[in-house]
N, C-alpha and C positions, 0 to 999 in steps of 0.2 A: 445491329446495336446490342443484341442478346451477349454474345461473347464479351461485351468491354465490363457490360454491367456484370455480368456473370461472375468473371473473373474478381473484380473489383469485389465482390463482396466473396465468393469464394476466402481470398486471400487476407480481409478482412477479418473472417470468420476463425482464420486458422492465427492470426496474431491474437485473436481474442480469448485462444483456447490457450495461447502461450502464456497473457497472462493470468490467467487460473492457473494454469503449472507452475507458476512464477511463485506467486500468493502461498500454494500449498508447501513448494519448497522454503520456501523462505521461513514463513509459520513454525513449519518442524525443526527446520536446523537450529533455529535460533530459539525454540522451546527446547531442544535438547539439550541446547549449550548452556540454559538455565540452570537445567538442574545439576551442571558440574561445577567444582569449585571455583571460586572468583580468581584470577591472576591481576599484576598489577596492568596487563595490558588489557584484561577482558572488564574488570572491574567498574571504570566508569557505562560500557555498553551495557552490562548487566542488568546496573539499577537503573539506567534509562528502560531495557526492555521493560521490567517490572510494572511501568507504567505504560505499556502499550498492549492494546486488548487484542493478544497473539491468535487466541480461541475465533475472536469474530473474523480476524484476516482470516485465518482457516478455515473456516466457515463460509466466507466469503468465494474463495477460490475453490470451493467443494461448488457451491454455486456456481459460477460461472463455465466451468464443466462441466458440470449437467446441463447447462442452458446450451452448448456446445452440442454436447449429444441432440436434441431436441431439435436443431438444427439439419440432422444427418436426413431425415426423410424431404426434406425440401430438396434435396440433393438427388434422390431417387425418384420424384413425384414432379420432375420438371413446369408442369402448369399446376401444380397446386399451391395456393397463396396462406391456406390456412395454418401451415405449418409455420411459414417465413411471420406471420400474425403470431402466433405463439413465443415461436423464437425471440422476438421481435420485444413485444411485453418481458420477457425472462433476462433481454437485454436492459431493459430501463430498471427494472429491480435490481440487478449487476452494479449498476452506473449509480442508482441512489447510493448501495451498500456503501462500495467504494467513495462516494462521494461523504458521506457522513463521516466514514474511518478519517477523512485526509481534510475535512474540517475539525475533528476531534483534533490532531496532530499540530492543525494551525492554531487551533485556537492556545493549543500547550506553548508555544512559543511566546503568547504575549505574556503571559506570567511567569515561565521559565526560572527567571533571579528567585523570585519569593517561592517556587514551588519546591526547589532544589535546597533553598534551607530548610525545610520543614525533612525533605529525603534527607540530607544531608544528617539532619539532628537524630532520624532512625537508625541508622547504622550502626554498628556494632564498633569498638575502637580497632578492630584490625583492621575494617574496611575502611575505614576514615586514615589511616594509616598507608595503606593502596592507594587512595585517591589523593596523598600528600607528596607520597614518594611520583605517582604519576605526572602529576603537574608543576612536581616540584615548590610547596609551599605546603602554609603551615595553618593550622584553623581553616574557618570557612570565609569568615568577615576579614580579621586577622587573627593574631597568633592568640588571641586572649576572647575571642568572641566568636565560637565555644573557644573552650582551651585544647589548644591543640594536644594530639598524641606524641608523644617522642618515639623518634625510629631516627634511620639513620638519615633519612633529609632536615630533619628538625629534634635536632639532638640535646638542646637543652634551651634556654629561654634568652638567651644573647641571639644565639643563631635563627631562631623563632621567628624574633621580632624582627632581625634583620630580612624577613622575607613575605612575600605577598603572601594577603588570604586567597583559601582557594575557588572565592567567589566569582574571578573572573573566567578563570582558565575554565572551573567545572559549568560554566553558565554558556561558555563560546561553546566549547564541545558541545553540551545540551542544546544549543540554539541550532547549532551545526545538523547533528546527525536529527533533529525534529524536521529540520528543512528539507533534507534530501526522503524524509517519508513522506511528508505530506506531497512534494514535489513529483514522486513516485506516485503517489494516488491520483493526484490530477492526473498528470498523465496517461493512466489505466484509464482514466472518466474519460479526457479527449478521444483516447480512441476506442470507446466503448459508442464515444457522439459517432464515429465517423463509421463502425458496424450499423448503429440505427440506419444513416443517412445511406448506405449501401443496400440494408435492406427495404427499407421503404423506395427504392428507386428499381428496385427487382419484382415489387409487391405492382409499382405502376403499369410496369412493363408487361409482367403477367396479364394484370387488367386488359391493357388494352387488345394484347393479342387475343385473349377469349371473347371481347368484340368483334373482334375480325373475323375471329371463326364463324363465331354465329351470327352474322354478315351471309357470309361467304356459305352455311349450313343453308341458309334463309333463300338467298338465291340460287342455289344449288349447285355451288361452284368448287366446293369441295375445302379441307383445310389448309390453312398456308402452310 
């Protein structure tokens, strides 16, 4: 039975180290690509990042590779439970972290419309400019609510009005890429459940063979 469980969390452990790498990567790319200039193709992810707490992901997946490491003497200590107990705890602080991040994300989504005027009315006019020519449209509401910037998608107030504000398009996109992080973080939390469930079933196992032993000590039959 040793080998299924073994494995089983073995392999577990090492998907879990994946996503901490995952975390730390993602964190940095996407904090570096902040600080370079906005394009009309990076423009909308940009000011979506701005609203995502990049520090605590990074933080987070600095975490969850430590708790990785911590891990590593239960690997060397084959009957020792105390380490898989450590681990084990450093897993469910993992799985909260993550778990808050990708409630933070969902709960962005139910406000989305109204949060993204408020961003939207910060911008500067070249970025509102970017995010016109991206979506091809003119204002936020429509062309008069704010007043749109002129560029070459919305070049004077005939052509303006002839075209959607760009509350729907910049609101899909935002609802969009909010989906695919919070959906990522669930995910991390699922299989951070299914590390617990591997180590608490290694932690059993353990248990019971050190009964057996001292069983087996007790009648002097020697260890299995």
């Amino acid at each position: 039975m040793v080998k299924p469980v073994l494995t089983s969390y073995v392999i577990s452990d090492f998907i879990f180290l994946a996503t901490g790498v995952l975390l730390i990567t993602v964190a940095s790319v996407w904090r570096n690509e902040m600080a370079s200039p906005p394009t009309e193709e990076s423009v909308g992810r940009l000011i979506l990042l701005e609203r995502c707490p990049l520090v605590a992901v990074l933080a987070n997946g600095i975490l969850v590779v430590t708790t990785f490491v911590v891990s590593l003497p239960a690997f060397a200590l084959p009957t020792s439970r105390t380490w898989l107990k450590i681990h084990s705890w450093g897993v469910v602080m993992c799985l909260l972290f993550t778990l808050v991040l990708g409630l933070n994300e969902w709960i962005q989504t139910l406000t989305t419309r109204a949060n993204l005027q408020v961003v939207w009315g910060k911008q500067s006019q070249e970025t509102q400019s970017m995010l016109q020519q991206k979506f091809d449209c003119c204002g936020y509401l429509n062309s008069t609510t704010p007043l749109y910037v002129p560029d070459a998608v919305c070049s004077n107030d005939i052509v303006a009005a002839s075209k959607e504000g760009c509350v729907t398009a910049f609101s899909s996109y935002g609802e969009k890429w909010l989906n695919y992080l919070f959906t990522a973080a669930f995910g991390v939390v699922g299989m951070d459940v299914v590390l617990l469930l591997c180590a608490a079933m290694l932690i059993r196992y353990r248990k019971e063979q050190l009964r057996y032993r001292l069983i087996d000590q007790k009648w002097g039959v020697g260890n299995i």
